[in-house]
N, C-alpha and C positions, 0 to 999 in steps of 0.2 A: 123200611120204617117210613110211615108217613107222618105228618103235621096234621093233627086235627083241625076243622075248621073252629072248631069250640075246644080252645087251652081254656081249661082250668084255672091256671092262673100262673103267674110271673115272680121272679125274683130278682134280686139284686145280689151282687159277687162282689167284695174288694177287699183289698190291703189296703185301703187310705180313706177319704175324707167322700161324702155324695153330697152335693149340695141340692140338687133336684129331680126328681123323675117326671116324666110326662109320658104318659100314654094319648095315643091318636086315633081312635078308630070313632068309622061313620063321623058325623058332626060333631062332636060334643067331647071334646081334649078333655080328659083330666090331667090335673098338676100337682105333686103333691110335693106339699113341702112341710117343713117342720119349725115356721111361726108360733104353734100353738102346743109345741113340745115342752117337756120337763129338760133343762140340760140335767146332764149327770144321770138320767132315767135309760130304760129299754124304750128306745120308739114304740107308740101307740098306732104306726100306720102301719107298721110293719111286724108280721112275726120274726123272731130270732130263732131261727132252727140249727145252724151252727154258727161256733165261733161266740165273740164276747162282743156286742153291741148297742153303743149307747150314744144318747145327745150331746152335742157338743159346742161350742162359738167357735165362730173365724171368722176375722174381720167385721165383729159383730151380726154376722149372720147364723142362725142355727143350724147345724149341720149334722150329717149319723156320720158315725166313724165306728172304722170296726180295728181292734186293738189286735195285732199280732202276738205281741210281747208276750201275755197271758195265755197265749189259745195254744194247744198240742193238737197235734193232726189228728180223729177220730174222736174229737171231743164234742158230743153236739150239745146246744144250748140249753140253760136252766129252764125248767121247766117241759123238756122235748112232748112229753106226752099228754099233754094239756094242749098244748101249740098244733101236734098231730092231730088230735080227738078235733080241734075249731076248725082245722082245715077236712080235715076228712071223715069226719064222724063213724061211721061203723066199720068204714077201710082203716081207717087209722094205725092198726096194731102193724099192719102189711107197712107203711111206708115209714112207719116208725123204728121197724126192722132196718130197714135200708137205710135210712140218714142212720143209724147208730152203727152199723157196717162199714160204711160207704163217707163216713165227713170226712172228704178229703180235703176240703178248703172254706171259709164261712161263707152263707148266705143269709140273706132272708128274704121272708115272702110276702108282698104287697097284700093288706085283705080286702075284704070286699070287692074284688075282682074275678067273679065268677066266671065270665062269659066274652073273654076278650078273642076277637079272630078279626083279621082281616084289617090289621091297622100297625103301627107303627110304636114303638118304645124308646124313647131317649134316656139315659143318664150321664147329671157331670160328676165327673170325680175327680180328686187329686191325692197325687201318691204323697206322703208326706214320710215317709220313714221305709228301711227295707234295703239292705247291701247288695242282696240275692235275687230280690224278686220285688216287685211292687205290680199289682195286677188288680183290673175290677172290669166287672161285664156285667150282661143282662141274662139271665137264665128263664126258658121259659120252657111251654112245653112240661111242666110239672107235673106228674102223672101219681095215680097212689099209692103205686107200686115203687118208686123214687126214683121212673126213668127220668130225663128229663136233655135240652137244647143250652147250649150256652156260648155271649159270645165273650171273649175276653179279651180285655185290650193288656199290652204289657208297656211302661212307663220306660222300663228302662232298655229292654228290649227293640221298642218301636215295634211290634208285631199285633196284630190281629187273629185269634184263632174260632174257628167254629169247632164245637167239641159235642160230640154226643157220649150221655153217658147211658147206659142199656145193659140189664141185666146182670150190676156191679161190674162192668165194663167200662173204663173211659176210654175214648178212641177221639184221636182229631180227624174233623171232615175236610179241612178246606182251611187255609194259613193267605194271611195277608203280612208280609216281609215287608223290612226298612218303608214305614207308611209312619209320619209325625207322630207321635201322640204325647202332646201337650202337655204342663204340670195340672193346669184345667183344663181339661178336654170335654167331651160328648161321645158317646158309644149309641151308637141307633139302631135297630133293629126292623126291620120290616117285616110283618109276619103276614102270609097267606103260605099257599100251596108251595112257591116261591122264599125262601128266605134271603133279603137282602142286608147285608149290614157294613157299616165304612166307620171310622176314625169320626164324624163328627153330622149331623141332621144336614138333608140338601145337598149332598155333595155327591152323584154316583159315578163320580169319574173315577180319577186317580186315587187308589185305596180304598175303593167299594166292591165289597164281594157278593155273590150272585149262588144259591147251592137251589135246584130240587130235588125236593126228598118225593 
């Protein structure tokens, strides 16, 4: 399997709270945040492909959160095939197929990011609820077909996993063990040929993992 120099586009994964995304590539950082959000709305930056996702405050900051309580595994979001057709237009029925197979866990999908390679993805999250599991990553690597990369950090675990999923296959690539991960942390992703990614931006020491595909 390889990493296209041209992903398609990226997604966000969690059980809890994302306060911001940044993407890094060449010059020009995009940020995105949800200042100019509805609370109580679906995010306008993002598609909901699975799961139940919507705006919300914390500590007077706008934030997305995605709602456990509500969601059953294999449930993908209102709307799927609308949200499919914006992302994929005439592939759309093929990857529509697969997230309605395959929603094993919620995401969603940044839009207007057509053309991302060769740069870097942060997200912060915090896990606010979850006995069993509290978990959020970067999925990227999105294909039409519904392969797709992801990294996932786990809260309660203290773990890092690189996971690929291929072919209604999920299989992990590469596991970062007993490594922090904070009630607010950062999940970073590096993308080229090279996937690098660690517990938090800047740091590739201790808890930074290293996969070529």
């Amino acid at each position: 399997m390889t990493v296209s120099n041209h992903i398609r586009t990226f997604a966000i994964t969690a059980a809890g709270l994302l306060a911001s995304v940044l993407l890094a590539a060449a010059a020009q950082p995009l940020k995105i945040d949800f200042s100019n959000e509805s609370v109580g709305a679906e995010p306008k930056s993002f598609l909901s492909v699975v799961g139940i996702w919507r705006i919300d405050t914390d500590g007077g900051n706008k934030v997305l959160v995605v709602d456990g309580r509500q969601w059953k595994e294999g449930q993908a979001s209102a709307g799927i095939a609308d949200k499919a057709r914006a992302l994929y237009r005439e592939r759309y029925a093929e990857f529509l197929d697969r997230v309605q197979a395959y929603a094993y866990f919620p995401y969603v999908v940044a839009k207007d990011v057509d053309n991302f390679h060769n740069g870097e993805i942060s997200v912060r999250f915090e896990g606010i609820s979850g006995r069993i599991d509290q978990g959020a990553g970067i999925l990227f690597n999105l294909k039409p077909n519904g392969d797709y990369l992801t990294v996932r950090a786990n809260a309660l675990e203290n773990n890092l996993v690189l996971w690929k999923f291929e072919k209604g296959k999920r299989s992990s690539v590469k596991w970062i063990r007993d490594t922090l991960i904070g009630w607010r942390h950062c999940v970073v992703v590096e993308v080229h040929v090279t996937v690098g990614f660690g517990p938090q931006a800047n740091a590739p020491g201790d808890g930074f993992g290293q996969h070529v595909f």
